[in-house]
Steps between C-alpha positions, in 0.01 A plus 500: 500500500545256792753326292694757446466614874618088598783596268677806660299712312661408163378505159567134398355236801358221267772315292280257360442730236889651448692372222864432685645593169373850460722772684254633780587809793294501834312798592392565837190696440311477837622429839472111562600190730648193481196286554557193180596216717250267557410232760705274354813671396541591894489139554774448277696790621491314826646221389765621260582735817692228630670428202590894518882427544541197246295779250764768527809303447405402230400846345805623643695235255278657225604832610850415548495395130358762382782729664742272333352502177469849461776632685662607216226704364563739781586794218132476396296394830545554843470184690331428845793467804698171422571389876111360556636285817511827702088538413315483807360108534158626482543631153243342281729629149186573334634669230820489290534879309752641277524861403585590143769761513339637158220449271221637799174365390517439158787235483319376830172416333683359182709237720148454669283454238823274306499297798155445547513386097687223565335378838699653772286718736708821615337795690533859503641513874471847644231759525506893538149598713431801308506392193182281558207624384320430862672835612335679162179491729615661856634857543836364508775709366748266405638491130673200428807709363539614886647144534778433266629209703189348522394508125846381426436215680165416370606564123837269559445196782388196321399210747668161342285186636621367842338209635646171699396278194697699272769309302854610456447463115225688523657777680800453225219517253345846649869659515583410153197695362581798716775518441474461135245777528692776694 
């Protein structure tokens, strides 16, 4: 239980025991924090604060690649905003997401699960509160199909891997499969 409480309250907190290649969906079934860094991973943080700047240039190369590489795919996914210069510089660009236009959750989890196959980590990217089974156990009214916007969004935003390492064959390598896939 206090894992899952360190973990925002979600299901999955332990990924020593997750197979990357299985297909896998958070659920939030308690209210939790955000209490997994340790002693040492502060330290670090510390130090790669100052490397903050240096960090984000270079995943905004990776995400200007990205936009180029799929920007044609625009029929099928809707893209994040192309003109990243004009992002505040505090931005950390945590995530790069792209919406299918159709498919929802099935052709989600299949490019997913594909991906995963082959060695390329994506993520399911968005959420939609009531559908998680912690609000199953208050007196909380909410139907997920109250929320059409939301659920669209969690069935269709897949998070593609965006990290300052990141290699632009690699990111060539993740839009080939999804877009082989969509």
């Amino acid at each position: 239980k206090a894992r899952c409480l360190s973990f925002h309250g979600a299901n999955i907190w332990d990924f020593t025991n997750v197979n990357f290649e299985d297909f896998w969906e958070e659920d939030f079934v308690r209210i939790g924090y955000n209490y997994r860094m340790t002693d040492l991973q502060a330290a670090i943080g510390i130090v790669q604060l100052k490397r903050f700047t240096e960090l984000t240039e270079k995943k905004c190369r990776v995400i200007q690649e990205y936009n180029r590489l799929l920007s044609n795919a625009s029929d099928k996914l809707f893209l994040p905003p192309e003109n990243i210069e004009k992002l505040p510089s505090n931005t950390s660009l945590q995530q790069y997401v792209v919406v299918l236009k159709e498919g929802g959750k099935r052709k989600r989890d299949e490019i997913i699960t594909l991906a995963r196959k082959k060695g390329i980590f994506l993520m399911t990217g968005g959420y939609c509160i009531p559908s998680h089974s912690l609000w199953k156990d208050y007196d909380v009214k909410w139907n997920e199909n109250d929320f059409p916007s939301s659920l669209f969004a969690k069935d269709s935003i897949i998070s593609l891997p965006l990290f300052s390492t990141l290699t632009l064959s690699e990111v060539k390598e993740v839009c080939d499969l999804l877009l082989d896939t969509i």
